[in-house]
C-alpha positions, 0 to 999 in steps of 0.5 A, a space after each residue: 500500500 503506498 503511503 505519503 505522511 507529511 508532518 512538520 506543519 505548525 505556526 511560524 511568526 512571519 520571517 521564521 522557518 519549518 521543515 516539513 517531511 514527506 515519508 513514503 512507503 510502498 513504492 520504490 522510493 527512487 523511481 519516483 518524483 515528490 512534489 510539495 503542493 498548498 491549498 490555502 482556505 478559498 483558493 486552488 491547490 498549487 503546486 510549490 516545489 518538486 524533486 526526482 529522487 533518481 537525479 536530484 532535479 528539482 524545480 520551484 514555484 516563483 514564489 518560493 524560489 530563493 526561500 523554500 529549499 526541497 532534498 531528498 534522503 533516499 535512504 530514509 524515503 523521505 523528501 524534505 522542504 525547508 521553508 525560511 523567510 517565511 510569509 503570511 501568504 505561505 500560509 496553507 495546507 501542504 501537501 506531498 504527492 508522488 508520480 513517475 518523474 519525466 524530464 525534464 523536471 518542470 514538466 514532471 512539477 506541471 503534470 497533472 499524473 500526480 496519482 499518490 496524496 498524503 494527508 496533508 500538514 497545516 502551516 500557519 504564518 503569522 504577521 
């Protein structure tokens, strides 16, 4: 049975930092892509970062670029998103998914083939 859990969700003053965790199972973790999504309350789901566990690539969000940073530990299955600078419009759920990666990267980050969800994990900035 595949299993994505998130966890590390929590309230951050403005400017501070998180680290959220997406542990997988059930799957062989390296053949697969991880993608970090938010959907804050009234709004669409989007997607923020993700990373191909076999090549490391990554891509970001413009909105994230430069703030939130995403890595993988393959042997722990596990992808990470190290969030600092953080704002109040960051604030959301997050989500982790999992698909088959394609290359290049971003075309893996815009797919729509994203089949595996966790539950996701609430993140709360204060201003």
């Amino acid at each position: 049975e595949v299993q994505l859990v998130e966890s590390g969700g929590g309230l951050v003053q403005a400017g501070g930092s998180l680290r959220l965790s997406c542990a997988a199972s059930g799957f062989t973790f390296d053949d697969y892509a991880i993608g970090w999504f938010r959907q804050a309350p009234g709004k669409e789901r989007e997607g923020v970062s993700c990373i191909s566990s076999s090549d490391g690539s990554t891509y970001y969000a413009d909105s994230v670029k430069g703030r939130f940073t995403i890595s993988s530990d393959n042997a722990k299955n596990t992808v990470y998103l190290q969030m600092n600078s953080l704002k109040p419009e960051d604030t959301a759920v997050y989500y982790c998914a999992a698909q088959s990666p394609m290359s290049p990267i971003h075309v893996t980050y815009y797919s729509e083939l994203w089949g595996y969800w966790g539950q996701g994990t609430q993140v709360t900035v204060s201003s």
